[in-house]
Structure formats: structure tokens, C-alpha cells
N, C-alpha and C positions, 0 to 999 in steps of 0.2 A: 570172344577173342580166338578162342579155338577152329569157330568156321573160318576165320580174316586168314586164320595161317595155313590150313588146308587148303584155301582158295588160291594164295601166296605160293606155296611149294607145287601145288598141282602147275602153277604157268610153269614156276621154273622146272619143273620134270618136262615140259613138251605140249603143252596145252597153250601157252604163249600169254593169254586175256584170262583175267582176273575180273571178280564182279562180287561184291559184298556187302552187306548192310552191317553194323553195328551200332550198339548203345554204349553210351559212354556218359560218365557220369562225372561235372566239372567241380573243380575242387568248392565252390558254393553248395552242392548237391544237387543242379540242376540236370536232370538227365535230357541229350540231345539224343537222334538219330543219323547216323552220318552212312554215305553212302560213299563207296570209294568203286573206282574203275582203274585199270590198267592195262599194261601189257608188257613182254620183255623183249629186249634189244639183245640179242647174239650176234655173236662173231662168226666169222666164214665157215667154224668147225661147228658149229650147232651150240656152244656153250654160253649162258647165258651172262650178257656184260653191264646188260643197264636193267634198269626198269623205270617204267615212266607210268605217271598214272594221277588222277585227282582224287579230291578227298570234297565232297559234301554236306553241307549239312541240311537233310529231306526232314528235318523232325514237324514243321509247319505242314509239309507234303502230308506226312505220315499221321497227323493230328486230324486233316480235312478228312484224309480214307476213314479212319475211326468215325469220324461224327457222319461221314456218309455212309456207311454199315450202320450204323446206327439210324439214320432215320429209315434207311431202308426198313430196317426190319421193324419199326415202327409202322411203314404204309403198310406192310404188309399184315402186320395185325390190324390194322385199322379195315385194311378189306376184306380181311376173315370176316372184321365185326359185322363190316356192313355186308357181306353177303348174307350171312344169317338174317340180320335185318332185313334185309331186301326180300327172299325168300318169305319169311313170316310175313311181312309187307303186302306180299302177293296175296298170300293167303289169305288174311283178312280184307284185302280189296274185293277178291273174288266172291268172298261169302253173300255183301250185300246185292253183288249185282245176281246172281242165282238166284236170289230172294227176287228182284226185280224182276225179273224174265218168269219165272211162276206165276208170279201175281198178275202180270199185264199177259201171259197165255192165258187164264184164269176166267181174265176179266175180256179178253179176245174171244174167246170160246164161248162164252155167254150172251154176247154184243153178236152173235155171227148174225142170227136173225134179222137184227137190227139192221137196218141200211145207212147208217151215218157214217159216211167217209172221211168226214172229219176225225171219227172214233179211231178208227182204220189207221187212216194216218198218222197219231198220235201216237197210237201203238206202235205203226214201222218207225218213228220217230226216238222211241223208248229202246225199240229192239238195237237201231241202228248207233244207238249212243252206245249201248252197250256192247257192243260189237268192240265200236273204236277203244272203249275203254280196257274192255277185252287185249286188243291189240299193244296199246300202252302198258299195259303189263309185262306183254309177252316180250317188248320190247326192251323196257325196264328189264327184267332179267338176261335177256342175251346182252344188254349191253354188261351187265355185271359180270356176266360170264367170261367176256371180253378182256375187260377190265381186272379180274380175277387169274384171268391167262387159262383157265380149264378150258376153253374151246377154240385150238386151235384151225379149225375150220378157216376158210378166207369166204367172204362172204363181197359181192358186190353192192354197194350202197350208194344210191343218186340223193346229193346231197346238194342243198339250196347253198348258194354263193355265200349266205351269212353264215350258214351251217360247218361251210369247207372252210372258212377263216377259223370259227370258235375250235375247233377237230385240228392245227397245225398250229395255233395258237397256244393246245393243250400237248403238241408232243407228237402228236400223230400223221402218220404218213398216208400224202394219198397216192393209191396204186396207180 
């Protein structure tokens, strides 16, 4: 009540507009939020004659803000989670394919003698998965990154027609 009347005396000192939230609590015990505007009407000499103004009630308004801070910071621990996730994610994807690319140089390196192109093949075939998989990782993280907001970097990205619907579908603008 104290803000409602410093708000109040400050128009009629020369500030004119008024603008205030309050609680208020009905004789049920129901607490509203009520939101009031104004401003004051003067006469020729500058002294204040009228005041005119409405009264609100934002409590539904003020209820939604709450539950949307609220889930905010619910996604946002949820993307903490999953960044760590993701991160260790990586790591353990990467282990096995290390393991693969030893094993088929290993087994490349041995085979050189050998003139089977099929052999050869098989191996650029192993290499070459691993590569992409490689990439999917790398991908999987900047998107988290992204996602995460630590990289504000702007990157350009050629996206397939289905891709650029699912990307504006989820929120996202394309440049």
C-alpha cells in the first residue's frame, strides 16, 4: 500500500501518470493481484483537479508468469542434465570406434601384401562409417551447444525442406 501512495502523490507532485501493482486480500482470504494506471487532470494554474485511472485484476496474468519461470528453469536444468549427458554420450561413442579404426589399420597393415580389393574396400568402407559417425557426434554436440546457448557463434546451415519445417516447427528462425 505504501508503493500505491508514493506512486499516487508522486503524479500529484508533477509527474502526472501513475502505474502500480498491489496485493490485496478479500475478505474470504483470497489474495488477488490488481494492477491500477492513471493520471491527473489540472487546471490552467498547474494544480491538480481530477484524477482518473483504472483498477485491474492481473492475478491470472501474474499466476501464468510464475508457472512460466517456473518451467523455464525447469528446461534449463533439464539442459544442464542433458549436456552432461550428451558430453559423456560422446565419450563413450567415441571409445568404441578408436577401438575400430586400430583394429581394421591392424588388420589393413597386414592384408597390404595381399592383393584383395575387396579387403581394401571393406576397410575404406569401416574407415568411412566411422568418419560419418565421427561426424554425428560432432554434430550432436554443437547442436547441444546451441541448444545450451554457450555458442554464440552464427553458423550457416543447408537444410533439406523436411529439415527447415521440423527447425520452425521447434521455434527456430531461419536466417
Amino acid at each position: 500500500m505504501a508503493f500505491a501512495a508514493s506512486s499516487i502523490r508522486a503524479a500529484l507532485e508533477g509527474k502526472d501518470r501513475f502505474e502500480f501493482e498491489e496485493r490485496v486480500v478479500r475478505p474470504e482470504g483470497e489474495v488477488r493481484v490488481l494492477q491500477s494506471k492513471g493520471y491527473v487532470i489540472r487546471d490552467e494554474s498547474g494544480l491538480p483537479r481530477r484524477m482518473i485511472g483504472t483498477c485491474h485484476d492481473i492475478t491470472d496474468r501474474k499466476r501464468d508468469e510464475l508457472e512460466l519461470e517456473r518451467r523455464m528453469e525447469e528446461l534449463r536444468r533439464s539442459n544442464r542434465e542433458l549436456s552432461v549427458l550428451s558430453y559423456a554420450a560422446s565419450h563413450d561413442l567415441r571409445e568404441p570406434l578408436r577401438t575400430i579404426v586400430s583394429n581394421v589399420q591392424l588388420i589393413e597393415g597386414r592384408l597390404r601384401t595381399v592383393d584383395e580389393p575387396e579387403i581394401r574396400r571393406s576397410a575404406e568402407f569401416v574407415f568411412d562409417g566411422v568418419r560419418r559417425m565421427n561426424e554425428l557426434i560432432d554434430d550432436l554436440l554443437d547442436m547441444n551447444r546451441l541448444l545450451a546457448g554457450n555458442d554464440r557463434q552464427r553458423v550457416h546451415v543447408d537444410l533439406t525442406p523436411k529439415h527447415r519445417q521440423l527447425f520452425l516447427r521447434r521455434g527456430f528462425h531461419a536466417a
